[in-house]
C-alpha positions as CSV (number, residue, x, y, z in Angstrom):
1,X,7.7,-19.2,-11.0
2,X,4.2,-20.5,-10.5
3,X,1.1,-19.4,-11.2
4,X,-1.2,-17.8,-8.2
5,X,-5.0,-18.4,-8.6
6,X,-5.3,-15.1,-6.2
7,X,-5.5,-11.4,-7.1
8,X,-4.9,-8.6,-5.2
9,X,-6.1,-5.2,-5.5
10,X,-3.6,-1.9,-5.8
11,X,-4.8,1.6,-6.2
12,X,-4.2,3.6,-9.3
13,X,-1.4,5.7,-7.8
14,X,0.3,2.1,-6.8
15,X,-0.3,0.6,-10.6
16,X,1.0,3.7,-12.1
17,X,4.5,3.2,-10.0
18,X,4.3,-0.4,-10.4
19,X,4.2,0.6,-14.3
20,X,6.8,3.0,-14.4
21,X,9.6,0.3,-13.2
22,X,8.3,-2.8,-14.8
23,X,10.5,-3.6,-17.8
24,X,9.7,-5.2,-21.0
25,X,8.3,-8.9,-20.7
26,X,8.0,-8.2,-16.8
27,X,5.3,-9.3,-15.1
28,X,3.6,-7.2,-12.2
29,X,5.0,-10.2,-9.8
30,X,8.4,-9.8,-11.6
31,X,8.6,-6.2,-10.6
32,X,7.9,-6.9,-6.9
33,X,10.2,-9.8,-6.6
34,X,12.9,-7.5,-8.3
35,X,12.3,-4.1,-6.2
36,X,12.4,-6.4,-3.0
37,X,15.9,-8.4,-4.0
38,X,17.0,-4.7,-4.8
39,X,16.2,-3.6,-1.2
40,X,17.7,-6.5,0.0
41,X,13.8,-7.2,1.6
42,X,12.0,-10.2,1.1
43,X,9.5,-9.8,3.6
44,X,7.1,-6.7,3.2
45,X,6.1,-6.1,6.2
46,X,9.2,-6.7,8.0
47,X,9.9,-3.5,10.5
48,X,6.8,-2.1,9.2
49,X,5.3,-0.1,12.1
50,X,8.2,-0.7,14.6
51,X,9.9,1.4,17.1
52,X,13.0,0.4,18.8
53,X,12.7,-0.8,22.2
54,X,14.1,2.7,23.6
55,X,11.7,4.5,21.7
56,X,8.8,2.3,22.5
57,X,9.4,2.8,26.4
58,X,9.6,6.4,26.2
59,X,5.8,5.9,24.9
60,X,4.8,3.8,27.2
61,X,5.9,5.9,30.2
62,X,4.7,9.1,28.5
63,X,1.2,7.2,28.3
64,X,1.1,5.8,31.8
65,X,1.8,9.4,33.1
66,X,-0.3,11.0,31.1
67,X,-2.9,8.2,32.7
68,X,-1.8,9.0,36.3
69,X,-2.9,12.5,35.8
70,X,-6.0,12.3,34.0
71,X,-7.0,10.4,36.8
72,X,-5.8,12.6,39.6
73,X,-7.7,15.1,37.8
74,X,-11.4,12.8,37.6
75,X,-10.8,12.4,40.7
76,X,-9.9,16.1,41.7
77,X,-13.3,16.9,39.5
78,X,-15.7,14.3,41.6
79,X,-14.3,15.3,44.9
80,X,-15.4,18.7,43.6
81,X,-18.8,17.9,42.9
């Protein structure tokens, strides 16, 4: 393993887990690289914040009518005036 010149910052509540599974002689790295080989996840953020496509197009038509309508009704209110 190599040595990082970089630190990163972790809240209290995230040290306090990170201490609870680190083993004896464990560094804070070794307990990352070990809970990610025991998810079977090297990559953090992979998936993080993803729908499935499915999912991600019933948003996307919700949105665009929910558009359509909220500017039928600006329209509806200036028409109005």
């Amino acid at each position: 393993m190599s040595t990082a010149d970089e630190q990163i910052r972790v809240s209290d509540r995230v040290k306090r887990h990170l201490d609870r599974r680190r083993r004896e002689g464990e560094s804070y790295n070794d307990v990352l690289e070990r809970l990610f080989e025991e998810e079977g996840e090297h990559d953090l953020l992979a998936g993080f914040g993803r729908w499935s496509d499915d999912h991600a197009d019933r948003v996307r038509e919700a949105r665009k009518k929910e558009k359509e309508k909220s500017e039928a009704r600006n329209r509806r209110l200036s028409e109005e005036r």
